[in-house]
Structures are given as structure tokens and as C-alpha cells.
C-alpha positions in Angstrom: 47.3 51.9 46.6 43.7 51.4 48.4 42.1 53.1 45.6 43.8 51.2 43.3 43.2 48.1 44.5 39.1 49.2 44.7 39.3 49.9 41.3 40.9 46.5 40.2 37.9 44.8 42.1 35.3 47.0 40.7 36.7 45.8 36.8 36.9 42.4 38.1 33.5 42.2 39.1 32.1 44.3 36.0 33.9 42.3 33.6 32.5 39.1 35.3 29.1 40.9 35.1 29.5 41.3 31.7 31.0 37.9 30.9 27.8 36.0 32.3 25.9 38.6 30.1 27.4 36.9 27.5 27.1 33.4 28.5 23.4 33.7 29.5 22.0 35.4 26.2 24.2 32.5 24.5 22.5 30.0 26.1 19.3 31.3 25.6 20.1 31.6 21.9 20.7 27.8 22.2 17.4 27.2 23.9 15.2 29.3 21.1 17.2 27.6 18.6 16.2 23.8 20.3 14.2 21.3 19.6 12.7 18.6 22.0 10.4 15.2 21.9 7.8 14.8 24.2 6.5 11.3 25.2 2.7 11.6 26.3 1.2 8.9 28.9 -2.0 10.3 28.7 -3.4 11.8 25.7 -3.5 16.0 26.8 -0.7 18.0 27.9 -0.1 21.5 28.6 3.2 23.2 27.8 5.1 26.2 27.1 7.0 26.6 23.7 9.8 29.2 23.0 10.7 31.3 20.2 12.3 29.2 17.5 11.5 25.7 19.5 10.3 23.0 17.6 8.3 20.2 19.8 7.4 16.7 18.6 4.8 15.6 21.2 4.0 12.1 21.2 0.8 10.4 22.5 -0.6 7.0 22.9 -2.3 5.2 19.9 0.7 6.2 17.3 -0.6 9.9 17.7 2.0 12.7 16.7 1.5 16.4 16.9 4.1 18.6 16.1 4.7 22.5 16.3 7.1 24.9 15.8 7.1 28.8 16.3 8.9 32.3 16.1 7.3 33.2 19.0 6.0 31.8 22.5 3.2 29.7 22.7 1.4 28.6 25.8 -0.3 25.2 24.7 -3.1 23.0 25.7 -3.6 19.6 24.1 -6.0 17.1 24.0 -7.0 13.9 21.7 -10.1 11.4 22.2 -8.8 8.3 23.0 -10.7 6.7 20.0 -7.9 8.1 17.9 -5.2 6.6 16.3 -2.3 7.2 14.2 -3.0 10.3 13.1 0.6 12.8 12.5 -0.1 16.4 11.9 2.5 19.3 11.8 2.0 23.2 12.5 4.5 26.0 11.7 3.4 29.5 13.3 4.3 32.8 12.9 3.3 35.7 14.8 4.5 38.9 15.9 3.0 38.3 19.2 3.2 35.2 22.0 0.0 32.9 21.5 -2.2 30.9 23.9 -3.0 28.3 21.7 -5.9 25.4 22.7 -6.2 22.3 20.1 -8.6 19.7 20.8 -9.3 16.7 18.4 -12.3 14.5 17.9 -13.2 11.5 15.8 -16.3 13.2 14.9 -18.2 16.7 14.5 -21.3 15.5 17.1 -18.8 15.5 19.6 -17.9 18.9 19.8 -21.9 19.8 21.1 -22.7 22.2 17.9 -26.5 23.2 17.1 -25.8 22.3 13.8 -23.4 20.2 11.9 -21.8 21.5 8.2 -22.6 20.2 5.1 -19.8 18.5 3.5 -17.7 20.5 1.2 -18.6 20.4 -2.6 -16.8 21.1 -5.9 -18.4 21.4 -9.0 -18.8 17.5 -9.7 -17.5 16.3 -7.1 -17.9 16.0 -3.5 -15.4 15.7 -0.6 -15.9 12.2 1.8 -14.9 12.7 5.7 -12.9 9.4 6.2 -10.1 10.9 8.1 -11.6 10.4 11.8 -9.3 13.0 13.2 -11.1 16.9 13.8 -8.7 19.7 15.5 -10.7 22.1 17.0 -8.3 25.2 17.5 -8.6 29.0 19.4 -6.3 31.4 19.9 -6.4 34.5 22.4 -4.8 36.8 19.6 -5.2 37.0 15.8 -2.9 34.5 14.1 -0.9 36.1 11.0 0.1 32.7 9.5 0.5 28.9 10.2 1.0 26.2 8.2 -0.8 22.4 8.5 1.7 19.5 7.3 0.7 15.6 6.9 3.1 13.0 5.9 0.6 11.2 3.0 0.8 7.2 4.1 -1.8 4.6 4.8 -0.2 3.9 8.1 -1.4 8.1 8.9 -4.9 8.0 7.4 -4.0 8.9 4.0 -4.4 6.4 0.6 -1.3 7.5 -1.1 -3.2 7.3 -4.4 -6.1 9.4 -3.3 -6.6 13.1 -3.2 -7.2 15.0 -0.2 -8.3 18.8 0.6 -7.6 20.3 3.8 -11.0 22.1 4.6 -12.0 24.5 7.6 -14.9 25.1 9.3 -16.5 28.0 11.9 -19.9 28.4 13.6 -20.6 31.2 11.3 -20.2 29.2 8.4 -23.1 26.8 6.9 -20.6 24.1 5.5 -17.0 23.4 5.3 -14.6 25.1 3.5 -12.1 24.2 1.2 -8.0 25.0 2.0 -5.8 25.1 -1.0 -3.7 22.2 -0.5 -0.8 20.9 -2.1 0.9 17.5 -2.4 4.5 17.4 -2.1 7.1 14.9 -2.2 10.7 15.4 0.5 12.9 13.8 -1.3 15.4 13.4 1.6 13.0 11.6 4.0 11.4 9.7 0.4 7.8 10.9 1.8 4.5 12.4 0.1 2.8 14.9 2.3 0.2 17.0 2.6 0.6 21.3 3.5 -1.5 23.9 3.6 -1.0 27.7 5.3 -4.3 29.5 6.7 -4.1 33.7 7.7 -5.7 35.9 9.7 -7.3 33.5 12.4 -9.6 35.9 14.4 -8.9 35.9 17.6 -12.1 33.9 20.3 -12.9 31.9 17.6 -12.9 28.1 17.2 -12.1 26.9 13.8 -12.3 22.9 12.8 -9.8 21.4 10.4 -9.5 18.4 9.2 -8.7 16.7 5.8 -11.3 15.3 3.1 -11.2 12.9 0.0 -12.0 13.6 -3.0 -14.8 11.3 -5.3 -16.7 12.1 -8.0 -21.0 12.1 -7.6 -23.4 13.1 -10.0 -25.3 16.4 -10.2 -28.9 14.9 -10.3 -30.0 13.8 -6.6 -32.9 12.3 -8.8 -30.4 9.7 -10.6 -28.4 9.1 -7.3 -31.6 8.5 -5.6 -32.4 6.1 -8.1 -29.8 4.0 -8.3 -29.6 3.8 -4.5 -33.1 2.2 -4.5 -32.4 0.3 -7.5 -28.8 -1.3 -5.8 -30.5 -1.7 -2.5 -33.7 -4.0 -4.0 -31.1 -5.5 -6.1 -28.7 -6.5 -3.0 -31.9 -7.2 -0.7 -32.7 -10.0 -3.0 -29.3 -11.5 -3.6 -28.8 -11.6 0.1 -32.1 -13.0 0.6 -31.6 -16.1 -1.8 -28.0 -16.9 0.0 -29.8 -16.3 2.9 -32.5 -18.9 2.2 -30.3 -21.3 0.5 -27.8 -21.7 3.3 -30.7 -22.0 6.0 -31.4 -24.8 3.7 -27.8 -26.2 4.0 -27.9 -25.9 7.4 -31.8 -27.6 7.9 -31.0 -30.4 5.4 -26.9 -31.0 6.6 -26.2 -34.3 8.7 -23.7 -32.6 11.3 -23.4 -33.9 14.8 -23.9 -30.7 17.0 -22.9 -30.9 20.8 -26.0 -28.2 22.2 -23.9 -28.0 25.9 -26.2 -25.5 27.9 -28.5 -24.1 25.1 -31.7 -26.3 25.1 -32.6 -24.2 21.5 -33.8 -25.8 18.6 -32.2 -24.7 15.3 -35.0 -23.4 14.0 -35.4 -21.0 17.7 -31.3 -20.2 16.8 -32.2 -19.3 13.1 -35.3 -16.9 14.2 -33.8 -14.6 16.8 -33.7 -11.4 15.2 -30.3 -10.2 16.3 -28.8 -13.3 15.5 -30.1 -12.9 11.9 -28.7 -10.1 11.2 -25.4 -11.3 12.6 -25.7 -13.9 9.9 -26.8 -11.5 7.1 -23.7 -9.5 7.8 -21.5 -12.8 7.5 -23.0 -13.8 4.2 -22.6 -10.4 3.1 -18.9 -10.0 4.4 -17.2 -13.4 4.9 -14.1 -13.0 6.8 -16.3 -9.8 8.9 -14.3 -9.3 12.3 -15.2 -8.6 15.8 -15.3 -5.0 16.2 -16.9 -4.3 12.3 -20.3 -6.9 13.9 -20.3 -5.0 17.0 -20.2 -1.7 15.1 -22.9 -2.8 12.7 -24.8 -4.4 14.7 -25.4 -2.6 17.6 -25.5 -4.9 20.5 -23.3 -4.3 23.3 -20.1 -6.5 23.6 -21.6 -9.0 26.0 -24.8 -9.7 24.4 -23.1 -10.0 21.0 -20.2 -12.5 22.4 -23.2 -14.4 23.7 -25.3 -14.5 20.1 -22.0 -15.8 18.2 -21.5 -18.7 20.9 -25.0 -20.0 20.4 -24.1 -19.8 16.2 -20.8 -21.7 16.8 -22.4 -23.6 19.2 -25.1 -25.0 16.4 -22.1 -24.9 13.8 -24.1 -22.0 11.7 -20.8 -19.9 11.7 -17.3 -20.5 12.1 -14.3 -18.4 13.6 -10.6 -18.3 12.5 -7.8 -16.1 14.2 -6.0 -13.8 11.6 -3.1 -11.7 13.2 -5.1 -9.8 15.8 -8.2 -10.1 14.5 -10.9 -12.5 15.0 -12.6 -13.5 11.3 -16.1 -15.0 11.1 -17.8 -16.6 8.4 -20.3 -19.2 7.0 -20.4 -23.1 8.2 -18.9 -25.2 6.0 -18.1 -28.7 6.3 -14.8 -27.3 4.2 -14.1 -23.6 4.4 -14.0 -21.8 1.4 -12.1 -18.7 2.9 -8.1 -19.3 3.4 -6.6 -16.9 6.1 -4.1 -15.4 3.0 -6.9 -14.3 0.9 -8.5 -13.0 4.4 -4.8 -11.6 5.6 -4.8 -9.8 2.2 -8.2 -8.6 2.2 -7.8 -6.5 5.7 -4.5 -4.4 3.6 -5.0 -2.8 0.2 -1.3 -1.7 0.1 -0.3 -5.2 0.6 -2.2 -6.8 -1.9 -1.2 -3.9 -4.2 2.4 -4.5 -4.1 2.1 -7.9 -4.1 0.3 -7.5 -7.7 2.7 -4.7 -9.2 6.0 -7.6 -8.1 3.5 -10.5 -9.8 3.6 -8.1 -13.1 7.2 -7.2 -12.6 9.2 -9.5 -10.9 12.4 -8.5 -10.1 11.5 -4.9 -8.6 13.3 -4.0 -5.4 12.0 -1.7 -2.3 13.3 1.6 -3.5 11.7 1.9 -6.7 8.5 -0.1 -5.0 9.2 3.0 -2.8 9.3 5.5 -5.0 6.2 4.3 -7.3 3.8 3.9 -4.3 5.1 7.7 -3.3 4.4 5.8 0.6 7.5 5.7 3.3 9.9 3.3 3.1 9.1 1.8 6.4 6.1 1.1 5.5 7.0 -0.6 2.1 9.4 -2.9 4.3 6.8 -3.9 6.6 4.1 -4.8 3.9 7.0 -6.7 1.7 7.7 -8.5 5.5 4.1 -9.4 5.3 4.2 -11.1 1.9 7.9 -12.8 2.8 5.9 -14.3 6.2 3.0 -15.4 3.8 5.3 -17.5 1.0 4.0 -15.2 -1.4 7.9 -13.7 -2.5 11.2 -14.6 -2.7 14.3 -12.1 -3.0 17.3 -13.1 -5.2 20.6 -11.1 -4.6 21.7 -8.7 -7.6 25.2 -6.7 -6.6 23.6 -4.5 -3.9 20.1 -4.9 -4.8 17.2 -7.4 -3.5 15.5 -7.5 -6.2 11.6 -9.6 -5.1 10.1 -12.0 -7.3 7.1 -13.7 -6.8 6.6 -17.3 -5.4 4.6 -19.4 -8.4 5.1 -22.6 -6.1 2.7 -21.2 -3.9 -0.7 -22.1 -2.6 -1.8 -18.6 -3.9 -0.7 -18.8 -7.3 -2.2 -21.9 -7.7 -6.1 -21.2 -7.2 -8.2 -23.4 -9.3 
């Protein structure tokens, strides 16, 4: 009866053995099979994905890297700060764990390379880098295959009516290099994106991706050179004449100007060499915001905030607030610049579907969806912009909102 009673412990113990057996390798079949969103304060992070995980991490500035894998990855991330709203996707498969590094720049000078590559070419056409978002990746073994998925939207980077190339890029290379890259459409989330696969990634190495668009150019440097000078003379004179016939305007207007601590004449105000070419770039770009002058120009914040006082101050340019934006332009007595047609100006995709509902009123955000090939989200948000403006109405149809234009409107009715 001992012996027996040994016995029915030992089973009870084994079978218990073999029952959390079971319930451990089922709950890590659960965790391989799992997927997780990360929130990001900061914008690097380390982290350890598992076979079969997915990952959405999420950083500040709208940025979005995801990943998944058949096998374990030990990841470092990190984005300049610059950055924004940039989504990328990876898919990887290996038949061995990775330790994967991806680090992402605005621009090729920062990454500290003797040389930079020559922009990608095709036949008649070259490539433009407008996508301000390089990864620079490594990996510690050689990669058999991943995959490189971008959902296609302005709000991402991407002009839905544009075409873009992936294009890839090592020290060993002279230029970049074109990715075969296709442009599909999910019809379940109603979004274009980008995807390309890459194989055989040689372990040590650092490769740069990143996505170009596609223009046409000519073949003859000769021609291009040509016309360059010829549209440069040509747009040096125009701005010179607008130039000289609003510094007349502003010598020969009677305008009461309140001087407060500058003790400048106009004349000192018109001369100052930075402060003329704020002006040219106003003349050139009425409407020109804050952060485009400081990037043009060159000056550091406080010394340009200081130059556009002194032009308000003398009334020789004027200031509106558009959304978030500060918008300068020319002094005029009457402003010839409304903040729609600015509001507009600063949103193509706006302005676009505000013209396809002015040809076809009656359209709804579905098929505005589905024309534009650009997230529904985003169509909602752009037609919110045009409801805010006055520029639309919406008329109920059974389930549809079908738009319509607003005629009544200050917009409609330019002289």
C-alpha cells in the first residue's frame, strides 16, 4: 500500500509536469503569434522582437516604424528629431535571429560620408530626393529577404499622383540605386502604398534607403544650362522692376508711420542688405511664412525677428496669422492677398478637391476617396477644411452626403 501510494504521487506529479508543458509552449505560441504598439517619448528605443511578433512603434512628430519577423530580432532605433510624419513598414525573414540597427536622417551629409551619391538616373528621367526621411540599416548576419511598405498619402510624404522608386545606396557604390517598386492599392483599409523586397543584405554593411520621385529632364546639360541662365536673367529683371516700383510706392505714399525706438530713415530701412533680401523673397512669394524666410534667408531666428519688426514697423511689409502659420507680404494700404487664397495655397490636396467638387458637384467622400487613391481620413479632414472655409455645402441623398460647391461665396465671386 506504501508503494502504491509512491507510485500515485509520482503520476501526480508527472502528469502535472507534463500539463504545464503544455500550458507553457501554449502560451508561448500565443506570444510568437502577438502583436504589440509601442508609444515612443523620445525618438530611439531598443527592443527585442519574437518570432512571428509584429511591433508598431510609435514616435514623436507623427513618426511610425513598423516590423514584423519569423525570427528574433534584437533592435536599435533612432530618428532625427527634424523628422516628421514619415510611416514605413518592414517584413523579415530569416533563418537565423538578427541584430538589427536603423537610424534615420533628413539628409545624406548627416551620416559623415567622404562622398555623397549621385542621384539615381533612368534613361530621361531623373529621380528628385524630396522625401527628407534616410534609414541607414546594418545587420550582424546576412539578411535572406525583407520587405519595405509605405502607405502612399500626402499626410506620409507621398503625392498620391506622383511616382516614386525606392532606391538603395552602399559606400561601395558611386550613386543610388534603383529598387523595383510597386504601387498597390488595399482595398480593405481604401489605401495606395508603396512595397518593395531587397535580398541578400551582406552582413557589416550599412545600406541607405529611402524613396525618390520621378521627373522628366532633358539629355543635354548644354540646353538645361541654358535655360537656367536664360530663366534666372529673366526672373532677376522681373523682380528687379517690382522691386523698384514698390520702393517707389513706399517713397512716394502718404502713410503716417509711428518709428517707436528705431531712429532709421526709410531710405537706411530700404538699404540694409539683409532686410532687402527679406523683401525680395516677399515680392517673390507673397503669403512666404516664418520658417520658409528663416530657411532662405539665413539669419538666425533673433536677428531675423528683429529685421521684420523694423519692416512692420516702417509699414514696408505686413503680417497675417493663417492657422499656425505666420504669412508675410507686401504693404498695401488694401491687401491684395485674402487668407483663403493663402489657406489654399499652403495644401495642394485641398485646393485639388475643392476643384474636382467645383466640376462635379454632387460627389461624395467615397468616390472623392477612391479617385484621389489617398486615405479616407485624410479626404475628411481636407473636405473639414473647405466646410470651415464656406467654400461647400452637403445636401442629404438616402445615405449619401453628396458636396456641392458654395457659388454664394466670397471665392467664387473674384472679379
Amino acid at each position: 500500500m506504501f508503494f502504491w501510494n509512491i507510485k500515485k504521487r509520482k503520476i501526480r506529479i508527472f502528469s502535472i509536469l507534463i500539463l504545464s508543458v503544455i500550458v507553457l509552449q501554449f502560451t508561448f505560441f500565443i506570444y510568437q503569434a502577438s502583436s504589440r504598439e509601442e508609444i515612443i517619448p523620445g525618438f530611439s528605443t531598443e527592443d527585442q522582437i519574437y518570432p512571428n511578433e509584429t511591433v508598431i512603434y510609435k514616435f514623436p512628430n507623427n513618426i511610425v516604424l513598423g516590423i514584423s519577423t519569423n525570427t528574433f530580432i534584437d533592435i536599435k532605433i533612432s530618428y532625427e528629431n527634424r523628422i516628421a510624419n514619415r510611416e514605413i513598414f518592414l517584413k523579415v525573414n530569416n533563418s537565423s535571429p538578427i541584430s538589427l540597427n536603423i537610424t534615420s536622417k533628413m539628409e545624406m551629409g548627416s551620416f559623415n560620408l567622404s562622398e555623397k551619391p549621385e542621384s539615381p538616373r533612368r534613361g530621361g528621367f531623373q529621380f528628385q530626393y524630396r522625401y527628407n526621411c534616410i534609414y541607414q540599416i546594418s545587420f550582424n548576419v546576412t539578411i535572406e529577404n525583407i520587405t519595405f511598405r509605405s502607405i502612399k498619402n500626402s499626410f506620409y510624404g507621398f503625392n498620391p499622383n506622383n511616382q516614386y522608386s525606392m532606391a538603395i545606396f552602399k559606400a561601395s557604390q558611386d550613386s543610388w540605386q534603383f529598387v523595383d517598386t510597386s504601387d498597390k492599392y488595399n482595398e480593405t483599409s481604401s489605401e495606395n502604398y508603396l512595397e518593395s523586397s531587397l535580398s541578400n543584405l551582406e552582413a557589416g554593411t550599412d545600406y541607405y534607403i529611402t524613396f525618390f520621385e520621378l521627373s522628366e529632364i532633358f539629355d543635354s546639360w548644354f540646353w538645361v544650362i541654358l535655360i537656367i541662365v536664360f530663366a534666372v536673367a529673366f526672373g532677376s529683371i522681373v523682380i528687379l522692376i517690382s522691386k523698384k516700383d514698390y520702393f517707389r510706392y513706399l517713397r512716394t505714399r502718404q502713410t503716417p508711420i509711428e518709428k517707436g525706438a528705431h531712429r532709421l530713415t526709410l531710405e537706411e530701412v530700404l538699404e540694409n542688405e539683409n532686410r532687402n533680401n527679406i523683401i525680395d523673397l516677399i515680392l517673390e512669394e507673397p503669403g512666404i511664412h516664418f520658417n520658409e524666410l528663416l530657411r532662405q534667408t539665413g539669419l538666425a531666428a533673433g536677428n531675423l525677428v528683429w529685421h521684420l519688426d523694423i519692416l512692420e514697423t516702417y509699414k514696408v511689409i505686413g503680417k497675417k496669422r493663417i492657422s499656425k502659420f505666420i504669412a508675410y507680404f507686401p504693404y498695401y494700404q488694401k491687401n491684395p492677398i485674402s487668407n483663403l487664397d493663402i489657406e489654399l495655397s499652403k495644401s495642394k490636396l485641398t485646393l485639388e478637391i475643392l476643384e474636382m467638387i467645383e466640376k462635379e458637384p454632387g460627389l461624395w467622400n467615397n468616390l472623392i476617396t477612391k479617385r484621389l487613391k489617398v486615405d479616407h481620413k485624410t479626404i475628411q479632414y481636407h473636405v473639414d477644411k473647405l466646410k470651415e472655409l464656406g467654400l461647400i455645402n452637403f445636401k442629404k441623398d438616402g445615405r449619401k452626403k453628396k458636396i456641392y460647391p458654395n457659388l454664394d461665396s466670397e471665392y467664387f465671386n473674384k472679379d
